[in-house]
N, C-alpha and C positions, 0 to 999 in steps of 0.2 A: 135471086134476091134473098137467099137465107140468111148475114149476116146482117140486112134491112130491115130493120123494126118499123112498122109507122104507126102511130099508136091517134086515135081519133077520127081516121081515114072514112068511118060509116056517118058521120055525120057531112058528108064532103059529097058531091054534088061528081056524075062521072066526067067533065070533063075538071075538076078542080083533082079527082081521085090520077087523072093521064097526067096533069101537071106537076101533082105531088111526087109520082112515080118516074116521071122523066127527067126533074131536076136529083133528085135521087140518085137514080142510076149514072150521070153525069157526073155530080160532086162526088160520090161512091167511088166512081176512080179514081180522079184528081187525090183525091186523099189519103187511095190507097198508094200512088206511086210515089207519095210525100213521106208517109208513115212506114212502109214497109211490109210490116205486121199488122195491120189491122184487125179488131179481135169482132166489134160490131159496130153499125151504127143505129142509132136508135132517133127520129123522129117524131114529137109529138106536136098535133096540130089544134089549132082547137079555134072555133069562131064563133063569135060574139053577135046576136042580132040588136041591130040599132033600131031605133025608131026612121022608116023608109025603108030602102030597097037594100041598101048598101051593108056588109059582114066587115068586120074585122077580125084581121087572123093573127093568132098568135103561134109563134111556132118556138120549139124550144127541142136543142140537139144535143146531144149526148155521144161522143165518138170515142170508144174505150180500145183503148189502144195494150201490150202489156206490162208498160210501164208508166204511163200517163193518161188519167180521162182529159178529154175535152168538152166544156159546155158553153152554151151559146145559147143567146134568145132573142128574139127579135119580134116585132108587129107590126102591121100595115094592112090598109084596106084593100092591094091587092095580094094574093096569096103567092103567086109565082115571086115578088118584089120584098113578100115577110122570105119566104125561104131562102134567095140570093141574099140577102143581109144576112140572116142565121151561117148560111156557108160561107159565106166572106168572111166573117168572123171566127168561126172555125179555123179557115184556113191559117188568115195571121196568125191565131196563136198557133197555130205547129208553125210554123214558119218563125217566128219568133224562137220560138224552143229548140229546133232544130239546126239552128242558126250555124254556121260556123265558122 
């Protein structure tokens, strides 16, 4: 995982840290046999305590490519369901862009 950034990961709970890391390595491909080249991705997590039990996550992506970044943001009170909205979004735009 060296061109895997995750930035916020110490405030994240171990299995929220397995979740972060296995949708990751998952999207990390898809996006690499999209792009080609991928140069990194970069990951930032961050949550928000509410008044009760319940965190809101905000996630926000950064996928630098060597001819185009890609950024995405997304939140949700669950973390696996902020990150699948962040990569979704990603995806369309390369797929958009890549279009042909």
């Amino acid at each position: 995982m060296e061109q895997i950034k995750i930035i916020g990961i110490k405030e994240l709970d171990d299995s929220e840290v397995g979740t972060v890391n296995r949708l990751a390595k998952e999207y990390y491909g898809k996006i690499q046999r999209a792009i080609k080249n991928i140069t990194s991705l970069v990951i930032h997590v961050k949550s928000y305590e509410k008044t009760g039990n319940r965190k809101k996550y905000s996630v926000s992506l950064k996928v630098v490519a060597p001819t185009r970044t890609f950024d995405s943001k997304a939140a949700d009170w669950e973390l696996a369901k902020a990150l699948h909205l962040a990569f979704n979004k990603v995806e369309r735009m390369i797929e958009h862009r890549f279009h042909d």
